[in-house]
One Martini backbone bead per residue (centre of mass of N, CA, C, O) as a GRO file, in nm:
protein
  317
    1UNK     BB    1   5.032  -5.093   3.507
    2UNK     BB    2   4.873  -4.946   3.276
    3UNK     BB    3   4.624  -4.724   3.259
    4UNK     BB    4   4.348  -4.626   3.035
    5UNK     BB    5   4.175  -4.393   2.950
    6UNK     BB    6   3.875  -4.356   2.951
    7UNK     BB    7   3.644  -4.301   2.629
    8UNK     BB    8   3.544  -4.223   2.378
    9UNK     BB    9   3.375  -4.362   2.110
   10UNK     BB   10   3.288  -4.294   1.801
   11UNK     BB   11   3.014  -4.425   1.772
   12UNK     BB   12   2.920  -4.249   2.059
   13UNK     BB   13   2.983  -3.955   1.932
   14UNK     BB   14   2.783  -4.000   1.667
   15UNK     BB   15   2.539  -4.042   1.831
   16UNK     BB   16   2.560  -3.753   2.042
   17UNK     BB   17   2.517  -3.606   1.742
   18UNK     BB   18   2.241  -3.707   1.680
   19UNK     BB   19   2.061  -3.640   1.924
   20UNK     BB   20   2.114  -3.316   1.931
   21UNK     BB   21   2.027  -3.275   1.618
   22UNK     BB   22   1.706  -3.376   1.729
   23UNK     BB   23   1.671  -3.122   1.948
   24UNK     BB   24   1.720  -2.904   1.771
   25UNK     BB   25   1.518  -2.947   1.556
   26UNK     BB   26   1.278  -2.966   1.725
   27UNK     BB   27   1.340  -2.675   1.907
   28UNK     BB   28   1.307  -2.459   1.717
   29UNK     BB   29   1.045  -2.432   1.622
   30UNK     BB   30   0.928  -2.430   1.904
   31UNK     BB   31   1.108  -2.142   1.956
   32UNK     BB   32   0.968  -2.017   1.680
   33UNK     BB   33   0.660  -1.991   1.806
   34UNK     BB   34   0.674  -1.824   2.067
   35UNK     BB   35   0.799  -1.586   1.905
   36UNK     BB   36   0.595  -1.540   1.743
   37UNK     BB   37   0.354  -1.522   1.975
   38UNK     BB   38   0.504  -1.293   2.124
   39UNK     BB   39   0.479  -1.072   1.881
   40UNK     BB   40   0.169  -1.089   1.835
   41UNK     BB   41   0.121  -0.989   2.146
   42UNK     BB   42   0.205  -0.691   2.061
   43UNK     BB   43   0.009  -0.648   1.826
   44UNK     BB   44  -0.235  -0.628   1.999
   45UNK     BB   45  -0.168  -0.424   2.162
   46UNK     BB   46  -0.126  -0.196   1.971
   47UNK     BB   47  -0.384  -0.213   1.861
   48UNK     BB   48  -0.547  -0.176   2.139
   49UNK     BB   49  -0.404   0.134   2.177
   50UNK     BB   50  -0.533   0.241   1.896
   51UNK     BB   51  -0.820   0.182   1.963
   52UNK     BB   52  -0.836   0.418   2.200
   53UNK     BB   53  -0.712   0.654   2.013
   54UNK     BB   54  -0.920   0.670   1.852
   55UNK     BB   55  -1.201   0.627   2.025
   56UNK     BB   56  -1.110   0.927   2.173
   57UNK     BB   57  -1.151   1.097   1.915
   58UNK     BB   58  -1.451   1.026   1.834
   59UNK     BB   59  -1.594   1.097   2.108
   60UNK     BB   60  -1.487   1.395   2.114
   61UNK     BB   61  -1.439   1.533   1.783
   62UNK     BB   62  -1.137   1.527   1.714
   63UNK     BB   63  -1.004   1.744   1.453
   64UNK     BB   64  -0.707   1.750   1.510
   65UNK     BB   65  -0.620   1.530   1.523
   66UNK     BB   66  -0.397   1.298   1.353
   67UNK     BB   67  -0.653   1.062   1.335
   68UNK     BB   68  -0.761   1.255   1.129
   69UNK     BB   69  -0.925   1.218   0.760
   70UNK     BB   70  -1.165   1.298   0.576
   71UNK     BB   71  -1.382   1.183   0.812
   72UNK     BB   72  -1.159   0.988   0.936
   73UNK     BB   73  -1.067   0.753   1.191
   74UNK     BB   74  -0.703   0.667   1.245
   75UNK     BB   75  -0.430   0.379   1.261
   76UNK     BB   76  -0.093   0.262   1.204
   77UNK     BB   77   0.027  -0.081   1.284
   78UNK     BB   78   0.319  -0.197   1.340
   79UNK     BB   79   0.419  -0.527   1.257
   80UNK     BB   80   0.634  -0.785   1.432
   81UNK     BB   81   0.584  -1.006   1.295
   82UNK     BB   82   0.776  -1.270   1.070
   83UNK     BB   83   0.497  -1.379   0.960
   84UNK     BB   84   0.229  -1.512   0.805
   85UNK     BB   85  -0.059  -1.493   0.927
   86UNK     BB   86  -0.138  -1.757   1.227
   87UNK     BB   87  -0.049  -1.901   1.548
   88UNK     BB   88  -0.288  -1.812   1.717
   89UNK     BB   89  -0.535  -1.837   1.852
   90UNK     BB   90  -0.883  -1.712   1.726
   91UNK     BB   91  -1.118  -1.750   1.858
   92UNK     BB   92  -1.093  -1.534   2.121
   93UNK     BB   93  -1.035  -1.311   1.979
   94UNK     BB   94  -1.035  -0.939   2.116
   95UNK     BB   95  -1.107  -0.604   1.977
   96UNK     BB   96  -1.328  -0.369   2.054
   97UNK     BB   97  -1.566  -0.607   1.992
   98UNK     BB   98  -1.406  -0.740   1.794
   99UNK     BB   99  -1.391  -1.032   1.624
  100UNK     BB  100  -1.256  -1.283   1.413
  101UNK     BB  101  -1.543  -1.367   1.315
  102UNK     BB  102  -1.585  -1.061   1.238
  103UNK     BB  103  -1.532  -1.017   0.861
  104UNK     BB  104  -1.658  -0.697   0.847
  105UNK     BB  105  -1.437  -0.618   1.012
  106UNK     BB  106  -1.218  -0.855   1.030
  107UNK     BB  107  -0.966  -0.828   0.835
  108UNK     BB  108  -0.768  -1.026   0.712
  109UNK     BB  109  -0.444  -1.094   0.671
  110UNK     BB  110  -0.104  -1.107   0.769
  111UNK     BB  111   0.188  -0.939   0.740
  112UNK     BB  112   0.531  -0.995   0.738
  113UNK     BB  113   0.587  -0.657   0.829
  114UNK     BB  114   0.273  -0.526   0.842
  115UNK     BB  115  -0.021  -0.347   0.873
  116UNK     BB  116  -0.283  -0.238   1.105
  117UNK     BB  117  -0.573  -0.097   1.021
  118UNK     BB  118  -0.753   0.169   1.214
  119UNK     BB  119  -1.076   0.231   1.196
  120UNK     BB  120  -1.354   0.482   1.171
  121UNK     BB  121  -1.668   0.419   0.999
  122UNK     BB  122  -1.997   0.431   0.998
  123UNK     BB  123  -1.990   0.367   1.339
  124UNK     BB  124  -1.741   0.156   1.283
  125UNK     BB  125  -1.504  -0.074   1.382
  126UNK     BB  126  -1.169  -0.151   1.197
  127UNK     BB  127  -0.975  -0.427   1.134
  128UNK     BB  128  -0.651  -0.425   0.892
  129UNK     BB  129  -0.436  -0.672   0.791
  130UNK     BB  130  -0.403  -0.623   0.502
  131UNK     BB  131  -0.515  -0.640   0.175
  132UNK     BB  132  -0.645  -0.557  -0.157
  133UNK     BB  133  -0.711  -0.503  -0.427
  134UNK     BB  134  -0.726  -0.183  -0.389
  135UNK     BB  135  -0.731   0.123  -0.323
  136UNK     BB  136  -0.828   0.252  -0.026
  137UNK     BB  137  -0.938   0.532   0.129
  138UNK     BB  138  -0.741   0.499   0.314
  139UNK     BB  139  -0.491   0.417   0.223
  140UNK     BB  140  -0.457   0.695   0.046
  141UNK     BB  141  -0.450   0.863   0.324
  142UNK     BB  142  -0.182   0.751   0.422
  143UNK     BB  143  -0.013   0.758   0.149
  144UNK     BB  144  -0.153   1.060   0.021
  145UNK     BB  145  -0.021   1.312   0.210
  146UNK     BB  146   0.087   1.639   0.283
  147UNK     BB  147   0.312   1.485   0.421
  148UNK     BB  148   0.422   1.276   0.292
  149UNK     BB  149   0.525   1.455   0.061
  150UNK     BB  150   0.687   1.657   0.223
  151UNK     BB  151   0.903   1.426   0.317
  152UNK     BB  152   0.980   1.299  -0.011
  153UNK     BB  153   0.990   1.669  -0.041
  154UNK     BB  154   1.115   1.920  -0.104
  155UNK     BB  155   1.006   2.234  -0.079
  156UNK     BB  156   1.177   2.320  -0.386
  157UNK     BB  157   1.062   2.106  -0.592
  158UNK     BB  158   1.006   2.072  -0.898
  159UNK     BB  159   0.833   1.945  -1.108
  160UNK     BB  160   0.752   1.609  -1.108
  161UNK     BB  161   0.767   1.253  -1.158
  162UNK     BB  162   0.630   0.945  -1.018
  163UNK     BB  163   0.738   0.632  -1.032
  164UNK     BB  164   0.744   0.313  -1.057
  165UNK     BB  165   0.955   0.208  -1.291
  166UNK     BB  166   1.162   0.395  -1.214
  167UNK     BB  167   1.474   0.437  -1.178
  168UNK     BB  168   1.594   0.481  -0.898
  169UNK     BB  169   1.843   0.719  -1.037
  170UNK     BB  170   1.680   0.902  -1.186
  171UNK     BB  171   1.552   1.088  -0.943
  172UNK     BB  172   1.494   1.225  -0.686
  173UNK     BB  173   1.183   1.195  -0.620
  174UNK     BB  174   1.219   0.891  -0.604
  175UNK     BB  175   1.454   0.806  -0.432
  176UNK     BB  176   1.289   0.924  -0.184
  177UNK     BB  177   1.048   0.739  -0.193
  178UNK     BB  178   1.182   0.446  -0.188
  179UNK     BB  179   1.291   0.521   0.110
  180UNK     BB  180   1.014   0.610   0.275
  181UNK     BB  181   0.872   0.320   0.187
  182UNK     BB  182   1.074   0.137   0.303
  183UNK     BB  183   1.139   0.249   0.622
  184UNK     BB  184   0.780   0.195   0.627
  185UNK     BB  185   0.688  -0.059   0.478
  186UNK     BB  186   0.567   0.006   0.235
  187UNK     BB  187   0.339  -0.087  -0.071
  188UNK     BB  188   0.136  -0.031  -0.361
  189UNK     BB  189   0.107  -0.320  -0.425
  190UNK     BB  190  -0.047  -0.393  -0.170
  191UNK     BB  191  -0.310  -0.237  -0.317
  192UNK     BB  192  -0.312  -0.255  -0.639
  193UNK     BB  193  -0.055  -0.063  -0.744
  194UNK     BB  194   0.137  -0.165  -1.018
  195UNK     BB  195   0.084   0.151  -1.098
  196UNK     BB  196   0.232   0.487  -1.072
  197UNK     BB  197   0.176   0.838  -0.957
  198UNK     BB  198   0.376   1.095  -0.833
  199UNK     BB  199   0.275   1.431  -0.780
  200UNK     BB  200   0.421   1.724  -0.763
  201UNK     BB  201   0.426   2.058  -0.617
  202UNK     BB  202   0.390   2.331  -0.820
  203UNK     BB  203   0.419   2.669  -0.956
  204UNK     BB  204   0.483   2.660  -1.213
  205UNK     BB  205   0.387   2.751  -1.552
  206UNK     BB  206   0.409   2.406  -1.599
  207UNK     BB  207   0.170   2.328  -1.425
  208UNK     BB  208  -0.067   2.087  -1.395
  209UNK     BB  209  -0.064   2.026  -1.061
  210UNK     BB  210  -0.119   2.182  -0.811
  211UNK     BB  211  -0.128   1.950  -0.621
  212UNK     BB  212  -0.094   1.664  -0.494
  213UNK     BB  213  -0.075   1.344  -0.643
  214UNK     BB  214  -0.256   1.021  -0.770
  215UNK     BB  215  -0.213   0.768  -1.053
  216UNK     BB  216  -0.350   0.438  -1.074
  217UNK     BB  217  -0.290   0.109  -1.143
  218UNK     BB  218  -0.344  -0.290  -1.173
  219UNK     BB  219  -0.200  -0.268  -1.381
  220UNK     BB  220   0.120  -0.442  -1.590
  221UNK     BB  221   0.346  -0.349  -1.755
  222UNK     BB  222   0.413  -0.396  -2.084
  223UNK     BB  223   0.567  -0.382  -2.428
  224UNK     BB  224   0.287  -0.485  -2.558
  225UNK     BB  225   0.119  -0.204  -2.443
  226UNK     BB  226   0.239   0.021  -2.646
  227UNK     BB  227  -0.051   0.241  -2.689
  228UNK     BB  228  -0.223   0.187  -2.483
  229UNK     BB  229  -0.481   0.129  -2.265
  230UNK     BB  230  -0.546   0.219  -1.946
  231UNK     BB  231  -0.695   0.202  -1.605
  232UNK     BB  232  -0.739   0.478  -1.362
  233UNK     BB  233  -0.667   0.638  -1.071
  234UNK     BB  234  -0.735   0.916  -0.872
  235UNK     BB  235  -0.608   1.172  -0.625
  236UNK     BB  236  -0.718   1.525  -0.533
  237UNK     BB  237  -0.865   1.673  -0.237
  238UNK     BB  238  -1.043   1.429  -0.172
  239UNK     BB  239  -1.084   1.294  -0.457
  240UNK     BB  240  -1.168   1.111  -0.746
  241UNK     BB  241  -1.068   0.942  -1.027
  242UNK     BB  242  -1.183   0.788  -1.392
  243UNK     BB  243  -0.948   0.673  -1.625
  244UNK     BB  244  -0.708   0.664  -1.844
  245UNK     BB  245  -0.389   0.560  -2.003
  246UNK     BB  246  -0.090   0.547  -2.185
  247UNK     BB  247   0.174   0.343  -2.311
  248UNK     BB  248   0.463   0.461  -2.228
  249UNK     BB  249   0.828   0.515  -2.340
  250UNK     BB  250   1.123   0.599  -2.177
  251UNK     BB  251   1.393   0.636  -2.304
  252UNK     BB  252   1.466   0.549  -2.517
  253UNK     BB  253   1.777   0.346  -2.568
  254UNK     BB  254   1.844   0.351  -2.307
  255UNK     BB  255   1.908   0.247  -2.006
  256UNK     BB  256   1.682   0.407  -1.830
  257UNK     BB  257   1.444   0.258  -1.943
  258UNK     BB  258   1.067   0.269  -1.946
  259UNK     BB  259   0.736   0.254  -1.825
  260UNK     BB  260   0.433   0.416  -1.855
  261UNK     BB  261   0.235   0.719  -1.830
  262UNK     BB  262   0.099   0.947  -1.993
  263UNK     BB  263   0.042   1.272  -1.847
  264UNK     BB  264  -0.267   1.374  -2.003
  265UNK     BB  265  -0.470   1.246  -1.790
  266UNK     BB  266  -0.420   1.457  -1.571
  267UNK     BB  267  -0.527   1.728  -1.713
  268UNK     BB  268  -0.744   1.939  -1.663
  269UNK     BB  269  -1.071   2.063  -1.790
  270UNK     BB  270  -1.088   2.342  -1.688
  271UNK     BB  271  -0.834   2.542  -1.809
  272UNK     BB  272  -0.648   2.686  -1.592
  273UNK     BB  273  -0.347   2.608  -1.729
  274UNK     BB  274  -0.413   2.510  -2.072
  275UNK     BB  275  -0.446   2.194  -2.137
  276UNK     BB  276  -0.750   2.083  -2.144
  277UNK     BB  277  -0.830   1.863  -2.053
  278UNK     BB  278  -1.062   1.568  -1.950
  279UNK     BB  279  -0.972   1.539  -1.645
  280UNK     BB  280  -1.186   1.446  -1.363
  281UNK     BB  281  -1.317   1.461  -1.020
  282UNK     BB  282  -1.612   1.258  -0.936
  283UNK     BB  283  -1.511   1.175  -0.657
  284UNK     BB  284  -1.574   1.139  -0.302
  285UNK     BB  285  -1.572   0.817  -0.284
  286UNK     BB  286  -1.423   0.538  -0.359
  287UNK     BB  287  -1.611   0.371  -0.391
  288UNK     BB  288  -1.779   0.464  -0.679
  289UNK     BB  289  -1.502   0.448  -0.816
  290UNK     BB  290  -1.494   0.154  -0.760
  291UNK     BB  291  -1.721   0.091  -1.008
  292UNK     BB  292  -1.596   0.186  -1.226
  293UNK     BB  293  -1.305   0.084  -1.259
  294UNK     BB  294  -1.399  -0.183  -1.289
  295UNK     BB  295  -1.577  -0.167  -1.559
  296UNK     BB  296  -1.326  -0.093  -1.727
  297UNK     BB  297  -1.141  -0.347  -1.625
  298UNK     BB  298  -1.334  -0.543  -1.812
  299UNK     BB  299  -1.267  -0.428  -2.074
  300UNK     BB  300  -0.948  -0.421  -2.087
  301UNK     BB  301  -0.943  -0.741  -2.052
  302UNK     BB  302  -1.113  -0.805  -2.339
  303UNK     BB  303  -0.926  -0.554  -2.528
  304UNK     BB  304  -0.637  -0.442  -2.405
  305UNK     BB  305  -0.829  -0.193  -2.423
  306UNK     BB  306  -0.938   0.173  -2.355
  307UNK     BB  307  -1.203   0.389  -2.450
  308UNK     BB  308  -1.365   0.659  -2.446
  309UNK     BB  309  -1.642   0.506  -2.528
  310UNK     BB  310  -1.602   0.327  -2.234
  311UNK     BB  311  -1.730   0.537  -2.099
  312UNK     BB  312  -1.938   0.662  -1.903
  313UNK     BB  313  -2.177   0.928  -1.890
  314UNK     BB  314  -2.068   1.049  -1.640
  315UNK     BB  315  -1.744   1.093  -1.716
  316UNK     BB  316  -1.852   1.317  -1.965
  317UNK     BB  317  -1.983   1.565  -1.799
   0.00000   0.00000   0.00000
């Protein structure tokens, strides 16, 4: 007699299947939360390195080191978690003596791929995991130094205008900046910019600005907004300015048309170009200007625009 040899049947098969498949469901979030948690431990750590090494320098009083910029102490540290908020009890996490329920040092939740910014200002250290409403001081000196600039422009490259709306094959200047903030990680809209330009430095004939600079709004160009005023934040030698700019469209009717601002607000006051424009620099440090900024931005919410008559006395002197 032939014996059959034993092995499974369909129905203990598909049995069989069904228990691996709750063991994987089961287990792989698991197994994606260690790994969450070991990243952020990671993040800690490169954290608690960067601010060693800030307050190295701030205890030295090294103006030359890398982290000092226009009189504070930073380091920005490129986070490698892959979700946003934590996964991490943050109970008693501390850095640096500051705690996470210190909210007034220990800023914002972080962004998965976002960086936090370890700065020392006012005598006190502060760790920035996240984003804010608008470009704060730190960030304007990390993103807009002339280091950045240089990099993302070749050292010939003639007057042009960076813009945000700009089609990425516009111009080399625009393509090389989305490509340098691609690599880098970082986006203007994160910090508040969802309109900007950044202005390379020309020594030409016809150069508005002498030095490399930025102006930025919170404000995200429509269509409907072509002519009318945005209120606008500029930087440029470590100084803030705040004004307005008009909403015009380039290239219309071609394929690569785009919205931005006008570039007659970049103009400076001064008319040592010659374009004698109105707009100057008024502000040594961001809060003021985000004060006036601020200001300007509710009038523009209630008007859908602002015009000369609503800068404040001071910005007209």
């Amino acid at each position: 007699m032939n014996k059959r040899k034993k092995g499974f049947t369909l129905a203990e098969l598909l049995i069989i299947v069904a228990i691996v498949a709750v063991l994987v469901a089961i287990s792989i979030p698991i197994f994606a939360g260690h790994l969450e948690k070991s990243k952020e431990s990671v993040d800690f750590a490169n954290v608690r390195s960067a601010y060693s090494e800030v307050m190295m320098a701030v205890m030295t009083e090294d103006t030359s080191s890398p982290f000092y910029n226009n009189g504070i102490y930073h380091k920005n540290v490129p986070l490698k978690q892959a979700q946003d908020g934590w996964t991490t009890k943050m109970d008693n996490i501390i850095i640096g003596g500051v705690a996470y329920a210190d909210k007034d040092h220990w800023l914002h939740s972080p962004k998965a791929g976002g960086t936090c910014k370890v700065y020392y200002k006012n005598n006190a250290v502060y760790f920035d995991w996240g984003t804010e409403d608008h470009i704060n001081e730190i960030s304007a000196m990390d993103f807009l130094t002339k280091e950045i600039l240089e990099n993302i422009l070749p050292p010939d490259y003639r007057y042009s205008v960076i813009n945000s709306n700009e089609p990425y094959n516009q111009k080399e200047g625009t393509q090389k900046f989305m490509d340098y903030a691609k690599k880098n990680g970082f986006d203007l809209a994160d910090y508040g910019a969802n309109t900007w330009q950044i202005y390379a430095k020309d020594t030409g004939i016809n150069s508005i600005l002498s030095n490399p600079s930025i102006y930025w709004s919170s404000v995200t160009l429509e269509d409907s907004m072509i002519g009318k005023n945005v209120p606008v934040m500029g930087y440029r030698d470590g100084k803030y300015d705040v004004y307005y700019a008009k909403v015009v469209q380039y290239n219309t009717g071609k394929e690569n048309q785009y919205l931005s601002l006008e570039n007659d607000f970049a103009k400076v006051k001064e008319g040592t170009n010659g374009y004698g424009g109105s707009a100057t620099f008024q502000f040594k440090n961001y809060d003021d200007a985000k004060v006036e900024y601020d200001k300007l931005l509710d009038i523009y919410n209630e008007k859908k625009t602002v015009e000369r008559s609503d800068l404040s006395a001071d910005l007209l002197n």
